[in-house]
C-alpha positions in Angstrom: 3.0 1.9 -8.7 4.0 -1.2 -6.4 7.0 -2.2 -6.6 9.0 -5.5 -5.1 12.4 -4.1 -5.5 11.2 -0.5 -4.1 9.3 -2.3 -0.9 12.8 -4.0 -0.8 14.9 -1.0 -0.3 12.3 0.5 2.3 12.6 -2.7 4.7 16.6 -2.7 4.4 16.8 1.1 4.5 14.8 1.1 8.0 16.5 -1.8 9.2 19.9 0.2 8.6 18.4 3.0 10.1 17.2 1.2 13.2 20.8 -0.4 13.3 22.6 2.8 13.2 21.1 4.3 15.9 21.6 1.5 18.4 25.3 1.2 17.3 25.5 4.9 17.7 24.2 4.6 21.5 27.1 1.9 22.3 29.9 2.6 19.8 32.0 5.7 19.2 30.4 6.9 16.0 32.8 5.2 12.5 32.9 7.2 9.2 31.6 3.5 7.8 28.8 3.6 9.5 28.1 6.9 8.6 28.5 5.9 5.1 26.3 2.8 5.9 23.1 4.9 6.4 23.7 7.2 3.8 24.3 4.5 1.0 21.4 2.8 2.6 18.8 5.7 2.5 19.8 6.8 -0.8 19.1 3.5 -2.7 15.0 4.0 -2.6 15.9 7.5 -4.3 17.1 5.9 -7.2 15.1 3.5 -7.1 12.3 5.9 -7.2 13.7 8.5 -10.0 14.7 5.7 -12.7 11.3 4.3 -12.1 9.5 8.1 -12.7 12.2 9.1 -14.8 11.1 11.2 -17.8 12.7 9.7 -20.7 15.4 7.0 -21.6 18.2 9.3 -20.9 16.5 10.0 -17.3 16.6 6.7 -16.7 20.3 5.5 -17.7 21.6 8.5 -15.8 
């Protein structure tokens, strides 16, 4: 299934990603931006499971 919102997450995701790792080179490493990448990963995993979830309650959880 293609979809805009999932393709979305994918290009901000790797742009965090990509962002993280050059701020890591030249800053001392933050908790934020630690919390950053993770937030910004784990949105197309949500994404993903309420768009493959099961049922209705799959979905709202």
């Amino acid at each position: 299934m293609n979809s805009p919102l999932l393709d979305k997450s994918l290009d901000f995701a790797t742009q965090i990603v990509l962002f993280y790792e050059e701020f890591s080179k030249t800053k001392k490493d933050t908790t934020i931006a630690k919390q950053l990448l993770r937030s910004a990963t784990s949105m197309g995993a949500n994404i993903n499971e309420a768009i493959y979830g099961n049922s209705k309650a799959d979905f709202i959880s």
